[in-house]
MARKOL-557833 format. One record per residue (C-alpha): residue in three letters; x, y, z. Coordinates in Angstrom, 3 decimals, decimal comma. Example, Ala and Ser with C-alpha at 12.3 -4.5 7.8 and 13.67 -1.06 7.14 Angstrom:
('ala'; (12,300; -4,500; 7,800));
('ser'; (13,670; -1,060; 7,140));
This chain:
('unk'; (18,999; -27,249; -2,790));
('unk'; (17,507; -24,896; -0,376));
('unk'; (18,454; -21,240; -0,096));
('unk'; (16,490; -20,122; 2,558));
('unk'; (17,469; -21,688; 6,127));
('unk'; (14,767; -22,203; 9,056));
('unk'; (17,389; -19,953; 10,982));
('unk'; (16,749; -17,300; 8,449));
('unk'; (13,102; -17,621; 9,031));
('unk'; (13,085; -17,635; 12,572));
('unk'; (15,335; -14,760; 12,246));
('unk'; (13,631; -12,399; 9,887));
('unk'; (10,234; -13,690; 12,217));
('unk'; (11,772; -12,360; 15,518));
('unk'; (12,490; -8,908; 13,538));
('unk'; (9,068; -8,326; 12,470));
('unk'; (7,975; -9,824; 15,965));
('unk'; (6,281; -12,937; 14,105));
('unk'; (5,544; -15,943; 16,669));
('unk'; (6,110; -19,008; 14,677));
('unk'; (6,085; -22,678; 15,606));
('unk'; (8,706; -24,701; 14,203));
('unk'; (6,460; -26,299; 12,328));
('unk'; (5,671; -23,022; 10,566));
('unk'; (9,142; -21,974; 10,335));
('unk'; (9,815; -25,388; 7,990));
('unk'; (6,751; -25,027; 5,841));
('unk'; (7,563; -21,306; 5,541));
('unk'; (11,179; -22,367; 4,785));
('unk'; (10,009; -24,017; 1,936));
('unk'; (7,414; -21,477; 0,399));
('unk'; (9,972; -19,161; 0,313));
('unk'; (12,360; -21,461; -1,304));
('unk'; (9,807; -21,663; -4,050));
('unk'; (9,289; -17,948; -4,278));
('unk'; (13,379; -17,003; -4,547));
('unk'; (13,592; -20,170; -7,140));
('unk'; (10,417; -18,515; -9,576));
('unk'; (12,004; -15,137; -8,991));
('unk'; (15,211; -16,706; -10,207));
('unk'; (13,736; -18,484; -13,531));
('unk'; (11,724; -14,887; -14,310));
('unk'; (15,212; -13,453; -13,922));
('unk'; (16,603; -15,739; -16,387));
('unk'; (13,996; -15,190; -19,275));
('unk'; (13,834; -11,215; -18,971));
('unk'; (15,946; -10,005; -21,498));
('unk'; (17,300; -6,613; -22,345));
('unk'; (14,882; -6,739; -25,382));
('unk'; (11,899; -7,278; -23,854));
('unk'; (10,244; -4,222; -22,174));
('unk'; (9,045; -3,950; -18,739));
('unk'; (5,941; -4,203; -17,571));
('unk'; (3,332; -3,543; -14,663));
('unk'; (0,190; -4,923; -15,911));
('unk'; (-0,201; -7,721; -18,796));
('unk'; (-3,253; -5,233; -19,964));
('unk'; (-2,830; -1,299; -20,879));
('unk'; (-4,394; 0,872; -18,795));
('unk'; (-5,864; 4,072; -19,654));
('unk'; (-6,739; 6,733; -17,057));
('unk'; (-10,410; 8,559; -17,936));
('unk'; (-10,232; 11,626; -17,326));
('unk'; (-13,111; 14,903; -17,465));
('unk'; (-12,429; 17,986; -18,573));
('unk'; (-11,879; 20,115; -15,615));
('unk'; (-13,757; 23,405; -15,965));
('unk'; (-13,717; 25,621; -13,745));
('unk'; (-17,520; 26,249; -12,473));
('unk'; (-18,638; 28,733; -9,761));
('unk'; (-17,634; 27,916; -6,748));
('unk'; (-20,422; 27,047; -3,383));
('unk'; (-21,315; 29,872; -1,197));
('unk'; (-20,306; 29,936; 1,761));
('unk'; (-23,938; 30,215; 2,993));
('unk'; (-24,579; 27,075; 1,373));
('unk'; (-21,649; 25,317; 2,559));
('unk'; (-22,102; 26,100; 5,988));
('unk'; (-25,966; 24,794; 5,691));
('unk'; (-24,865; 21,572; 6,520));
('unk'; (-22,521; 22,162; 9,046));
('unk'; (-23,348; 21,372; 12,731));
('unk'; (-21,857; 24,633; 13,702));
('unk'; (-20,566; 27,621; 12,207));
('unk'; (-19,125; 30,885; 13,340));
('unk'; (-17,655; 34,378; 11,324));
('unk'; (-18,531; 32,220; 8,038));
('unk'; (-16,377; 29,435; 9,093));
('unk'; (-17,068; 25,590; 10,244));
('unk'; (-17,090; 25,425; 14,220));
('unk'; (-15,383; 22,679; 15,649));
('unk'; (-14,210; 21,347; 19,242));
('unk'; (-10,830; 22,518; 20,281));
('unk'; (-8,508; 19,593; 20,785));
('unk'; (-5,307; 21,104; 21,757));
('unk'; (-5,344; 23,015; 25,505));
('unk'; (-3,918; 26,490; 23,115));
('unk'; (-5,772; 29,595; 24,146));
């Protein structure tokens, strides 16, 4: 029994301003059919005792110490710069501001 309609396709495809051919619209019809009915089984077998989950492996952030160093001088910094002025980076003005 289908769930999803072509008229809901069509629909949901005009909001997103989707062109689709009718052929599209069936076949899409259909995928989505099969997406709401494995949605529905998963639904099913998820119990209240079985925990929920966003990856079937754990995941473990690595992270360094941070410790603070000393920081760049300014000098240095502005080495690379194209242009500098009064120890800061020079850049085009993009706003008409005065």
């Amino acid at each position: 029994m289908s769930t999803i309609s072509r008229e809901e396709v069509a629909r949901l495809a005009g909001l997103a301003r989707i062109d689709l051919t009718p052929g599209e619209l069936t076949r899409l019809a259909g995928e989505l059919d099969v997406i709401v009915e494995s949605v529905a089984k998963v639904s099913e077998i998820a119990t209240s005792d079985v925990p929920a989950t966003s990856h079937p492996l754990p995941l473990t952030n690595v992270f360094r110490d941070d410790v603070p160093g000393e920081p760049l001088r300014v000098e240095d910094v502005l080495a690379g710069a194209p242009a500098a002025e009064d120890g800061r980076f020079l850049v085009p003005q993009i706003l008409e501001e005065d």
